[in-house]
C-alpha positions in Angstrom: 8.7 -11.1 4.1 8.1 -13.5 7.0 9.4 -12.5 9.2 7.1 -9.4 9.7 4.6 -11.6 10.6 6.5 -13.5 13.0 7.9 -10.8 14.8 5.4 -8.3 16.5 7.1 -4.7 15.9 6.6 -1.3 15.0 8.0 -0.8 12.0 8.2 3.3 10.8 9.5 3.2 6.8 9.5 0.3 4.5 11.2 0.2 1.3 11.0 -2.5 -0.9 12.4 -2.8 -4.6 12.4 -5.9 -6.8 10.6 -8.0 -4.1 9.7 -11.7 -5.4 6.6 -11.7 -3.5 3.1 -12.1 -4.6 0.5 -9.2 -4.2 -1.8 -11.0 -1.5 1.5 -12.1 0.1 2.4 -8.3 0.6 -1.0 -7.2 1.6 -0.5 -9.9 4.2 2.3 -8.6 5.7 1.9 -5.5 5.4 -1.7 -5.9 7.9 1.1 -7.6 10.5 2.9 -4.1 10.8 0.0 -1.5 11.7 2.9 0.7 12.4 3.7 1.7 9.2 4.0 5.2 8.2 6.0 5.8 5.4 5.9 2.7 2.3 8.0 3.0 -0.6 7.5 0.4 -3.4 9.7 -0.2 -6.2 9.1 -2.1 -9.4 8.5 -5.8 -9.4 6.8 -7.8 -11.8 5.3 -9.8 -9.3 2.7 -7.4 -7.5 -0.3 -6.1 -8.3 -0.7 -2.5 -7.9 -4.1 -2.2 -8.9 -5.0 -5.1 -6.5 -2.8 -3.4 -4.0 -5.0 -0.1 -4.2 -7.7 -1.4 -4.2 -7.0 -3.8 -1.0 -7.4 -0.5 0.9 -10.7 0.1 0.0 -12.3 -3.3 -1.1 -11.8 -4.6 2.8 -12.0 -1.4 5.1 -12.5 -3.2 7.9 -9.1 -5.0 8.0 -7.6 -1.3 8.4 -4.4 -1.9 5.8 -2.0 0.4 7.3 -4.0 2.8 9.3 -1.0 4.7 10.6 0.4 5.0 6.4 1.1 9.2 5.9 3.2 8.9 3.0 3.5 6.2 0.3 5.9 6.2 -2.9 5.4 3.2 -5.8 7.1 3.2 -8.9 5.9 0.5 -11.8 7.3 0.0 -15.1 6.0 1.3 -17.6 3.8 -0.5 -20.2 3.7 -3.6 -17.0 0.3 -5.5 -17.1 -0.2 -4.6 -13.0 -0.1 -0.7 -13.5 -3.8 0.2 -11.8 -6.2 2.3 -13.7 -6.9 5.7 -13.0 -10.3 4.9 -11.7 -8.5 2.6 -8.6 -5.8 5.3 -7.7 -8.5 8.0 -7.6 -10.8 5.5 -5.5 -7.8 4.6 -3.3 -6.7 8.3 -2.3 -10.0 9.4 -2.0 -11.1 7.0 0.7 -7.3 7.5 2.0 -7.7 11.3 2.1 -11.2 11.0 3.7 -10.1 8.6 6.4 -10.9 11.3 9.1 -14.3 11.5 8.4 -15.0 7.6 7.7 -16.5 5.6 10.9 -15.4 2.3 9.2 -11.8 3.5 9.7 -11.9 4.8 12.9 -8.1 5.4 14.5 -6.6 5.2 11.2 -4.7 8.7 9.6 -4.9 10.7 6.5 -2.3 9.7 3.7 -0.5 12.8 3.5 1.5 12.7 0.2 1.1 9.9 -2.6 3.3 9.7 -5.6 3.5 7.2 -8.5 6.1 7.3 -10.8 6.9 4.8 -14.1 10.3 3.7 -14.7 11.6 2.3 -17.5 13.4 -0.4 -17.6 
């Protein structure tokens, strides 16, 4: 994962499965590729994905992927870092109602979400 930090680039799709990376480590790179459009997430034991929703909203001002249209995450079922309902809902709506928010000016609307369980 470093070396989307070290390189300056504009990076379109990102798909990453099984990635031994800490949740704040992820949030980190993923603020070095503003580019981003479409993020796919497989399961990992090692992020977050409430913490990872709620990054979005919890620090508008940092703009986490302001060009993100389409994002796909898949969790394991029963896993201790599934987010609750109350974070997805907060996380799409601010995400959908990016357009009419002056703290993320320039940024788009997600366009399609989904979140899927797998088992193991």
């Amino acid at each position: 994962m470093t070396f989307v930090a070290q390189i300056p680039f504009r990076l379109h799709t990102l798909t990453l499965g099984f990635t031994p990376v800490s949740t704040s480590t992820l949030i980190l790179c993923l603020r070095a590729t503003p580019s981003l459009v479409q993020l796919k997430l497989g399961p990992t034991e090692m992020i977050d994905l409430g913490e990872f929703f709620a990054s979005f909203v919890e620090f508008p001002h940092l703009r986490l992927l302001p060009r993100l249209e389409s994002m796909h995450a898949v969790n394991e079922v029963g896993a201790r870092t599934n987010p609750t309902p109350e974070a997805l809902v907060e996380m799409l709506s601010w995400r959908w109602g990016t357009g009419t928010s002056s703290a993320v000016v320039g940024s788009v609307r997600l366009r399609s979400f989904r979140m899927a369980l797998a088992n193991t």
